[in-house]
C-alpha positions as CSV (number, residue, x, y, z in Angstrom):
1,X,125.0,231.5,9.5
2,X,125.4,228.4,7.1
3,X,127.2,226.6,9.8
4,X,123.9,226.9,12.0
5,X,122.0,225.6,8.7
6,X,124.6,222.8,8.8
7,X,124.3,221.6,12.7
8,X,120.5,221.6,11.7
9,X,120.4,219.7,8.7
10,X,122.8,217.3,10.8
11,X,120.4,217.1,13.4
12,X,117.7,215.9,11.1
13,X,120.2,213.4,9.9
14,X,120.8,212.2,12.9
15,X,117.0,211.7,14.2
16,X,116.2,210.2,10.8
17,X,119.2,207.9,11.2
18,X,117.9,206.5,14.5
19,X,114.6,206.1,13.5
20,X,115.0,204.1,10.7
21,X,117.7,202.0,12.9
22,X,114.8,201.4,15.5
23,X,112.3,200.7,12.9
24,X,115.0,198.1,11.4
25,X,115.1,196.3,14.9
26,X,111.1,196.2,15.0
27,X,111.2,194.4,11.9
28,X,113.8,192.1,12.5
29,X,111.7,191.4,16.1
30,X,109.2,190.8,14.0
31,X,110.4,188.3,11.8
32,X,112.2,186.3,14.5
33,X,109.1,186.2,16.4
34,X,107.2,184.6,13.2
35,X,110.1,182.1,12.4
36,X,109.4,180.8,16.0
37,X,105.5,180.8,15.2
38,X,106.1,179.2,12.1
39,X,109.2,176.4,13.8
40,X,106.9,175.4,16.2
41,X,103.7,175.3,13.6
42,X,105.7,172.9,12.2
43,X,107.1,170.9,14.8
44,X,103.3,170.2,16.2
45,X,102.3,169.1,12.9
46,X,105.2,166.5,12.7
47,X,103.9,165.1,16.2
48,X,101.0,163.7,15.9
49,X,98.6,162.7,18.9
50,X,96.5,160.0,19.7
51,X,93.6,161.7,18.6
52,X,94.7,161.8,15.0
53,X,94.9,158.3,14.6
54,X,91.5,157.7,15.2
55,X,90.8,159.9,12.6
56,X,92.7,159.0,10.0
57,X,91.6,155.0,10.6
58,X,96.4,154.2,11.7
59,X,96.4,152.5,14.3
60,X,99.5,152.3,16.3
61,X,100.6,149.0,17.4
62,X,99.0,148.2,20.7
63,X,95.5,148.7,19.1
64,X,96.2,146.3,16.1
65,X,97.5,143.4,18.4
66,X,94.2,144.3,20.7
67,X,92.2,143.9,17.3
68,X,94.6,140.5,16.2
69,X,93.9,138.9,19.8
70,X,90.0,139.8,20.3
71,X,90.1,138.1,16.7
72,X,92.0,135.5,17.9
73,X,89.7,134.4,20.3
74,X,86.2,134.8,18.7
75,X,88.5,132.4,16.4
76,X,89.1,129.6,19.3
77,X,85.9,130.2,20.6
78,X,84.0,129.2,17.2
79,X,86.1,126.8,16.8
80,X,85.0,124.9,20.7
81,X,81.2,125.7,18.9
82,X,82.0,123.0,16.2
């Protein structure tokens, strides 16, 4: 008889062992899945795109010497006025 009790109580042991193993691997899913969420959070906010230029008033280089040769001229042409 106790060795029936003891198969059964190793039994349990057993199923609460593997649950807890699969509920383990879940987590760990889980948290790899967020560290990839959260890497490539990251890596768009490191890149930023044309658009945000504009809005935080850089701009990148062929815009400035755009800006440096329209001034250029309204320069030479002002100066053809006098």
């Amino acid at each position: 008889m106790a060795k029936k009790e003891d198969i059964k109580k190793m039994e349990e042991n057993w199923e609460s062992l593997k649950k807890e193993d699969k509920n383990r691997e879940q987590e760990e899913f889980r948290d790899l899945k967020q560290k990839e969420r959260d890497r490539d959070k990251s890596k768009s906010k490191k890149q930023p795109n044309k658009e945000d230029s504009t809005k935080t008033g850089k701009a990148n280089a062929r815009e400035e010497r755009e800006f440096m040769d329209q001034t250029q001229k309204e320069k030479t042409a002002n100066k053809d006025k006098l």
